[in-house]
PyMOL CGO cylinders between C-alpha atoms (Angstrom):
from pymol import cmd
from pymol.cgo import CYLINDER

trace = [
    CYLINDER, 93.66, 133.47, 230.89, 92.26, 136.34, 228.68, 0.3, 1, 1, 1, 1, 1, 1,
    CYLINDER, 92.26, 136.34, 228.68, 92.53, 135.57, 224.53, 0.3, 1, 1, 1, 1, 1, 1,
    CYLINDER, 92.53, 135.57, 224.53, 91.16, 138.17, 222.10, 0.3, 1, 1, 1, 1, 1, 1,
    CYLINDER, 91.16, 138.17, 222.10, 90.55, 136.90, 218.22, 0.3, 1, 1, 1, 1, 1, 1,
    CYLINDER, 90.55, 136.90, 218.22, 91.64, 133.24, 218.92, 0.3, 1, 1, 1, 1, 1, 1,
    CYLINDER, 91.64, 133.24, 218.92, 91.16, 131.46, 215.80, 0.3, 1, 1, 1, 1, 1, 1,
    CYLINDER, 91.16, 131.46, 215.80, 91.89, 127.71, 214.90, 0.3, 1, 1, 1, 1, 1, 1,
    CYLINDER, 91.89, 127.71, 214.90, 95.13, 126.87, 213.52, 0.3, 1, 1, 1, 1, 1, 1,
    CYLINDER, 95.13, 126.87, 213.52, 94.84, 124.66, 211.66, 0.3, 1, 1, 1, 1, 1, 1,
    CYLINDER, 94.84, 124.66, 211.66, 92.58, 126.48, 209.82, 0.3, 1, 1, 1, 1, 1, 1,
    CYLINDER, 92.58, 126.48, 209.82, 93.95, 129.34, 207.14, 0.3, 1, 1, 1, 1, 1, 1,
    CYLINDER, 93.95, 129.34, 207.14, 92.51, 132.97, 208.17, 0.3, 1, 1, 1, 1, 1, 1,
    CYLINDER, 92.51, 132.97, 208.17, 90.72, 133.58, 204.69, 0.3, 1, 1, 1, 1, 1, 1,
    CYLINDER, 90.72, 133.58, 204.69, 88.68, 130.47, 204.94, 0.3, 1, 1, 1, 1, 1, 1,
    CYLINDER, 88.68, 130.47, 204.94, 86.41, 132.51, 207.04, 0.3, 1, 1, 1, 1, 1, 1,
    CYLINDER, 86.41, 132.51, 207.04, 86.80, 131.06, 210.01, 0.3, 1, 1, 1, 1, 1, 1,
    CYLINDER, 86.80, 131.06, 210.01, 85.15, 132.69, 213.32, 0.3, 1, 1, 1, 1, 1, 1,
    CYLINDER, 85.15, 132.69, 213.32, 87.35, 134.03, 215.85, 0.3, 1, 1, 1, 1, 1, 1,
    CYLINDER, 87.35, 134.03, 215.85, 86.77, 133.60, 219.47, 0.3, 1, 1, 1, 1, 1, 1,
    CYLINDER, 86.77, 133.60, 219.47, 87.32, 135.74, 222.70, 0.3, 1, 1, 1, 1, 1, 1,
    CYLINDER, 87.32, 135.74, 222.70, 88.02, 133.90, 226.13, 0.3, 1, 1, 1, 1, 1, 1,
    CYLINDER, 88.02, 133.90, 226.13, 88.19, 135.09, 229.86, 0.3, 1, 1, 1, 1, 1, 1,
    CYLINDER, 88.19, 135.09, 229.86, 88.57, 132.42, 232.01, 0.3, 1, 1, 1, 1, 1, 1,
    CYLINDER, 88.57, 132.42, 232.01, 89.84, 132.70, 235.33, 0.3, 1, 1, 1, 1, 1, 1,
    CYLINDER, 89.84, 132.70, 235.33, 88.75, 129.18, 236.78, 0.3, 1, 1, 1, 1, 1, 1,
    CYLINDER, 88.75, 129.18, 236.78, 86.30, 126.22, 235.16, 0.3, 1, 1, 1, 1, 1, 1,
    CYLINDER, 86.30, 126.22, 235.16, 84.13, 126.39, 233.20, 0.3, 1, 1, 1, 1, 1, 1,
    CYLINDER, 84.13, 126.39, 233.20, 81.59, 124.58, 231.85, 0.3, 1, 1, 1, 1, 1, 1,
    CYLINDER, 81.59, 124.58, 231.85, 81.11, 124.41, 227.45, 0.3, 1, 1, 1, 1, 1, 1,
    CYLINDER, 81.11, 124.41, 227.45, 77.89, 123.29, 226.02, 0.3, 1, 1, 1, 1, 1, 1,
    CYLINDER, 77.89, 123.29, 226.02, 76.25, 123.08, 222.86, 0.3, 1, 1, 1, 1, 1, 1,
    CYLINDER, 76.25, 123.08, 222.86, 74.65, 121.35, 220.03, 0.3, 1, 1, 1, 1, 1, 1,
    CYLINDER, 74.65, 121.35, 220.03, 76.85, 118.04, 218.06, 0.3, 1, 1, 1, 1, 1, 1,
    CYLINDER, 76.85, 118.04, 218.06, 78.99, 120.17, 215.53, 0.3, 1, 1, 1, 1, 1, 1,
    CYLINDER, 78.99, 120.17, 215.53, 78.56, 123.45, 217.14, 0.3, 1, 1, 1, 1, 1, 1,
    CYLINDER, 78.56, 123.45, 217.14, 82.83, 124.01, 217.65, 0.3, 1, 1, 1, 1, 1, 1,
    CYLINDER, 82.83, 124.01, 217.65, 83.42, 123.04, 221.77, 0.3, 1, 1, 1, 1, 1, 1,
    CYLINDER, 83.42, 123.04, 221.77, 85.90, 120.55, 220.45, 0.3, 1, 1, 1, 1, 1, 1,
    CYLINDER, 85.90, 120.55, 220.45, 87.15, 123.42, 217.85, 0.3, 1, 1, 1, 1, 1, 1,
    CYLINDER, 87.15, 123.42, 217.85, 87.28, 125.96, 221.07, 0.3, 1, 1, 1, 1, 1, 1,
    CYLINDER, 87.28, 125.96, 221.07, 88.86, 123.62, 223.24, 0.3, 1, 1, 1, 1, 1, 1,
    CYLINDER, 88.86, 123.62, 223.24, 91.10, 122.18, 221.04, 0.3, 1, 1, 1, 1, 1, 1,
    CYLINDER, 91.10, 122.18, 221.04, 92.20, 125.86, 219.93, 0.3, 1, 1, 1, 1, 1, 1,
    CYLINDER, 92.20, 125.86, 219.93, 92.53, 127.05, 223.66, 0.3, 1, 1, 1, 1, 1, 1,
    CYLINDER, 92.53, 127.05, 223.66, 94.87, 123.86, 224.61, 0.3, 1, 1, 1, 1, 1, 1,
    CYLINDER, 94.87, 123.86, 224.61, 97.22, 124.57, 221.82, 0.3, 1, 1, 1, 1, 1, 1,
    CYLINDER, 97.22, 124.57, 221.82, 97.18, 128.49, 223.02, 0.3, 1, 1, 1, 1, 1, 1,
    CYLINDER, 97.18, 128.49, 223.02, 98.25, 127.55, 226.20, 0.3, 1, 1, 1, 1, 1, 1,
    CYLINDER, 98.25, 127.55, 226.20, 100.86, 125.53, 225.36, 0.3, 1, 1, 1, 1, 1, 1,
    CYLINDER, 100.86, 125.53, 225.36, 102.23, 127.78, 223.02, 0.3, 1, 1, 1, 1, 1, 1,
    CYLINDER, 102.23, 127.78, 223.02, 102.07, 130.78, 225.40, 0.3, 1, 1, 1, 1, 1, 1,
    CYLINDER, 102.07, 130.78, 225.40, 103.68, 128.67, 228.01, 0.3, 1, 1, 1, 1, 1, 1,
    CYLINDER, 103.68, 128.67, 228.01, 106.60, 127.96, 225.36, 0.3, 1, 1, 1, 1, 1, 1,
    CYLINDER, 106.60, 127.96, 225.36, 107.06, 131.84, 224.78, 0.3, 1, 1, 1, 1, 1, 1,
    CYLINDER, 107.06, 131.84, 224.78, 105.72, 130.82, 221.28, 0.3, 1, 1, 1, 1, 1, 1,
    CYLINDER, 105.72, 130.82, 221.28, 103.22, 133.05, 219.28, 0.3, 1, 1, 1, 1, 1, 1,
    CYLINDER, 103.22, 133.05, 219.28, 99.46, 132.74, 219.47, 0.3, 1, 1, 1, 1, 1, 1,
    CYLINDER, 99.46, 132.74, 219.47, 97.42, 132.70, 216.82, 0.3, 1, 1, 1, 1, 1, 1,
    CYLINDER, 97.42, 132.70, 216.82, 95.02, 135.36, 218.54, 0.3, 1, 1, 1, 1, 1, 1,
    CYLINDER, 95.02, 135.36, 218.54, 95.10, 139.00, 218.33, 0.3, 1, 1, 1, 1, 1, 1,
    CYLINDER, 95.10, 139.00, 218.33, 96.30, 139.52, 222.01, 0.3, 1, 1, 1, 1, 1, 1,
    CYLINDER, 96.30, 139.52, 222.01, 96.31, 137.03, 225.10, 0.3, 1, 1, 1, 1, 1, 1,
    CYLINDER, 96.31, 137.03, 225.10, 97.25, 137.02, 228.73, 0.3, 1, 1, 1, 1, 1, 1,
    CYLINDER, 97.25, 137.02, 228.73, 98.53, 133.16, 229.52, 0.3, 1, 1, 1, 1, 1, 1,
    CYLINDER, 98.53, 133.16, 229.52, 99.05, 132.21, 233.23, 0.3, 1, 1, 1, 1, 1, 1,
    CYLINDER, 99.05, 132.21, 233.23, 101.73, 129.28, 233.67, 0.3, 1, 1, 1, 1, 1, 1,
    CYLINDER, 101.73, 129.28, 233.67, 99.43, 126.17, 234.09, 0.3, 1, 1, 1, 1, 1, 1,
    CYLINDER, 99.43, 126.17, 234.09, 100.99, 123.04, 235.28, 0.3, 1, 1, 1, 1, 1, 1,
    CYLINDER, 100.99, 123.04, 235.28, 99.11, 120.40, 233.53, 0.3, 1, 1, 1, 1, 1, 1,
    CYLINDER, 99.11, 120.40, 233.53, 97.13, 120.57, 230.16, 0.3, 1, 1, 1, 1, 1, 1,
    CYLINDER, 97.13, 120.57, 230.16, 94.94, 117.94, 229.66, 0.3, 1, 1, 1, 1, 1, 1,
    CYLINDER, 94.94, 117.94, 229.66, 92.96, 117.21, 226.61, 0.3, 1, 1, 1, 1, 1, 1,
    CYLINDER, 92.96, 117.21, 226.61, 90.82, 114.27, 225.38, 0.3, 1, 1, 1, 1, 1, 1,
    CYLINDER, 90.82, 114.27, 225.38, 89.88, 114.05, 222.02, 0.3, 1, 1, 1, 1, 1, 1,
    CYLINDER, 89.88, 114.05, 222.02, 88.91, 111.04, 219.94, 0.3, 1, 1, 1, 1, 1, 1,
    CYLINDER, 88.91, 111.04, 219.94, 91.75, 110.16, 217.56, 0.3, 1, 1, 1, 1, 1, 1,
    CYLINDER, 91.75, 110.16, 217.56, 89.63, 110.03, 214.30, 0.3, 1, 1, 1, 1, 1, 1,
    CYLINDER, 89.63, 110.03, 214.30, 88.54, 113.64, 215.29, 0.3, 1, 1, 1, 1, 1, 1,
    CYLINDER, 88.54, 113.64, 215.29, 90.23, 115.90, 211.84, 0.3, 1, 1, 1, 1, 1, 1,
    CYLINDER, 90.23, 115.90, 211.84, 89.03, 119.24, 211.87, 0.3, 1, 1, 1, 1, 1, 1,
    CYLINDER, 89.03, 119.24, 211.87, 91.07, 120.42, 208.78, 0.3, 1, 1, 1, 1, 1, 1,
    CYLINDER, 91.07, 120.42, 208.78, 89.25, 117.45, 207.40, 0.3, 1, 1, 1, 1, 1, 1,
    CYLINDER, 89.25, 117.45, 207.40, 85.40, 119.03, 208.90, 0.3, 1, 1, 1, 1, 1, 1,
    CYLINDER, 85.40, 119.03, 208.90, 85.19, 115.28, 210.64, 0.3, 1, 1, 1, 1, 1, 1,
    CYLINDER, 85.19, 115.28, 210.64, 84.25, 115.11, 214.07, 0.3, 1, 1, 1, 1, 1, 1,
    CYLINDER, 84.25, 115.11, 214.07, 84.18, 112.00, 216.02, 0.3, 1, 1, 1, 1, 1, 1,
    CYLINDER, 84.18, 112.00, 216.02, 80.17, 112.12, 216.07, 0.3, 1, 1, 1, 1, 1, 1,
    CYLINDER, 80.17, 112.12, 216.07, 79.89, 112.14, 212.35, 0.3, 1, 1, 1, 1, 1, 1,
    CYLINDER, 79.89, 112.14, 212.35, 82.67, 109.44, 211.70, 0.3, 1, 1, 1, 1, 1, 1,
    CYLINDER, 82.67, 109.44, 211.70, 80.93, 107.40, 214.83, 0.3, 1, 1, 1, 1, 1, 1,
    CYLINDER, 80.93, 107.40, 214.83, 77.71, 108.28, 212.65, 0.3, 1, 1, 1, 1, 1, 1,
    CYLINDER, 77.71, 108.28, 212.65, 79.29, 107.09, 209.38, 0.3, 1, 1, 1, 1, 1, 1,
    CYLINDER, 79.29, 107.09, 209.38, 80.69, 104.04, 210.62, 0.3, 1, 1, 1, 1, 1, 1,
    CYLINDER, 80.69, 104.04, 210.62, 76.94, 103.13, 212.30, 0.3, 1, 1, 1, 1, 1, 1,
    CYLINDER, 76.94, 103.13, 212.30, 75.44, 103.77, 208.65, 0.3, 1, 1, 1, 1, 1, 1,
    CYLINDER, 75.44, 103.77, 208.65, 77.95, 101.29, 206.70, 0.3, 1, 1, 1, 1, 1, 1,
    CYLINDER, 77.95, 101.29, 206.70, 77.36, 98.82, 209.73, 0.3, 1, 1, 1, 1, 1, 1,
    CYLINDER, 77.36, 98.82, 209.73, 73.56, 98.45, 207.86, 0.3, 1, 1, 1, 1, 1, 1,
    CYLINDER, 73.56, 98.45, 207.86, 75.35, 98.22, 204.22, 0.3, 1, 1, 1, 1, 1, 1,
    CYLINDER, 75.35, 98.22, 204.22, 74.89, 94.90, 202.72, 0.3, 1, 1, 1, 1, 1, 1,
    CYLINDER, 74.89, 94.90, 202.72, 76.96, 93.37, 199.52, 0.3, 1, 1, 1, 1, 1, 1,
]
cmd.load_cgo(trace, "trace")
């Protein structure tokens, strides 16, 4: 799979968001700091796929998408990134009103 200017899209293009390139051609492994965007990346891949599999348009400016025949994805369901939550800072929030007393 080769993407050029992936961005998220959920996100609108003039909110400055940073568009990725990927060349994958088998795993791969995605590291980083808490809030760095793997879940952003991944999440932004996934939905590329799927869409390219469907014949649908990418929001990228060019990609190469190989049939796949399984997509998996796990993501916490609190996770909102047109929100700018991630699970570790709602699992952070919730920890910090845990030690709020009336």
């Amino acid at each position: 799979m080769k993407i050029v200017g992936l961005s998220p899209y959920w996100f609108h293009i003039a909110e400055g968001v940073v568009r990725n390139d990927v060349d994958m051609e088998s795993l791969f492994l995605l590291t980083g700091p808490n809030g760095g965007g793997k879940s952003s990346l991944l999440r932004s891949i996934c939905a590329a796929a799927l869409l390219g599999i469907c014949g649908l348009m990418i929001p990228a400016e060019s990609a190469v998408i190989p049939y796949f025949d399984s997509i998996t994805l796990h993501m916490k369901s609190y996770d909102s990134p047109a929100d700018k939550k991630s699970s570790f800072q709602v699992l952070y929030f919730l920890m910090l009103l845990s030690h709020v007393h009336p």
